[in-house]
C-alpha positions in Angstrom: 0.0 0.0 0.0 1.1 3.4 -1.1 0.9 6.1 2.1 0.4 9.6 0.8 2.5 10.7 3.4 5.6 9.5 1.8 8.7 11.4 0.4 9.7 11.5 -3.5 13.6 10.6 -2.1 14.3 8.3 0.8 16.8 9.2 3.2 19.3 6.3 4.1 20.4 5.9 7.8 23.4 4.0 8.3 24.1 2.1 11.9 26.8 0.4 12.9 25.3 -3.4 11.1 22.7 -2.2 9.2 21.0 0.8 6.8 17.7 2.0 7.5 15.6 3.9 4.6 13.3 6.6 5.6 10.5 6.5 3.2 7.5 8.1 4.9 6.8 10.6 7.9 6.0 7.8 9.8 9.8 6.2 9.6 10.4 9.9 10.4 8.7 10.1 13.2 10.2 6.5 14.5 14.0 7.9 13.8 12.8 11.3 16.1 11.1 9.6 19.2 14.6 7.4 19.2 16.8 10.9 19.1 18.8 11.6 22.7 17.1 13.5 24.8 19.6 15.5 25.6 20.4 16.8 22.0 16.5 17.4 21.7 16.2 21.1 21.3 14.3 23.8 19.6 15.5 22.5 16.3 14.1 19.1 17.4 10.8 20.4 18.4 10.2 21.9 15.4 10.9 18.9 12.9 8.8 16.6 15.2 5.8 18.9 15.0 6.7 19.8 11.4 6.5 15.9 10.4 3.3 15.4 12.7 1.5 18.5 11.5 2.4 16.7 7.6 1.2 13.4 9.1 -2.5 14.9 10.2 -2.8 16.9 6.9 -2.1 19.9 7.6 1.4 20.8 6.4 3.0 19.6 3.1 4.5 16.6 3.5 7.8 16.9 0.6 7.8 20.4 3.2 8.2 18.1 6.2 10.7 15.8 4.3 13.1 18.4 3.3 12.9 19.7 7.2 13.7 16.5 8.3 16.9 16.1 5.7 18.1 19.9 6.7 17.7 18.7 10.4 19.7 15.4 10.3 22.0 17.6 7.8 22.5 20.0 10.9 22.8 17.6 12.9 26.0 16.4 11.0 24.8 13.5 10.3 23.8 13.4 6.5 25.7 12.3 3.3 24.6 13.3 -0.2 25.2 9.8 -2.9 23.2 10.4 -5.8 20.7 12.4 -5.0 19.7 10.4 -2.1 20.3 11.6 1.4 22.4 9.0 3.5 22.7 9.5 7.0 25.6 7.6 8.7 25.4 7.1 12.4 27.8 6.1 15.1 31.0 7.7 13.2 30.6 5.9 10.1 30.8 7.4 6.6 29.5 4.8 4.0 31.7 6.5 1.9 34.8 5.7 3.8 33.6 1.8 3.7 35.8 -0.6 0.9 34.1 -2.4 -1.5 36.5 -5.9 0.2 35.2 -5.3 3.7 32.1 -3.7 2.7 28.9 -5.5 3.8 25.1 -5.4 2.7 24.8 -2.0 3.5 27.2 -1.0 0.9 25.4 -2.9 -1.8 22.0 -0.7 -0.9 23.9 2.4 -1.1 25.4 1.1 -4.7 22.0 0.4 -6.2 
């Protein structure tokens, strides 16, 4: 099923064994209610009612989206690869990653 809340790009978040692709404002939403509270500030509080204001209607959601990129972007946590956003986590650029030692999450960010 097809949710009108989701974005025309994903954004790819990249953990330490795994990447995770934010499609929606729901996936969105998961990845904000996991953020550390103590980096949760007035940036934060905007994106998460940005993305819930989208989610009820209310506010564009591609509006929302592009929020949500700028804030993990601020956050220094986001990584152009064409034209997709990938966010790497945990001190990990997927970037930096060989193609000998690299592991499924490099074959998602190939395709």
């Amino acid at each position: 099923m097809i949710s009108g809340y989701r974005f025309e790009r994903p954004i790819f978040i990249q953990n330490t064994f795994f990447v995770e692709e934010i499609v929606d404002l729901d996936g969105a939403l998961r990845f904000l209610d996991d953020w550390p509270e103590p980096k949760r500030d007035m940036a934060y509080d905007v994106i998460q009612r940005a993305c819930i204001t989208a989610r009820r209607g209310h506010f564009p959601v591609e509006a929302a989206a592009e929020n949500f990129r700028r804030f993990v972007k601020r956050a220094g946590l986001s990584l152009e690869v064409d034209g997709s956003s990938v966010v790497h986590c945990c001190g990990r650029d997927p970037a930096s990653v060989d193609s000998a030692s690299a592991g499924p999450e490099r074959e998602i960010l190939r395709q």
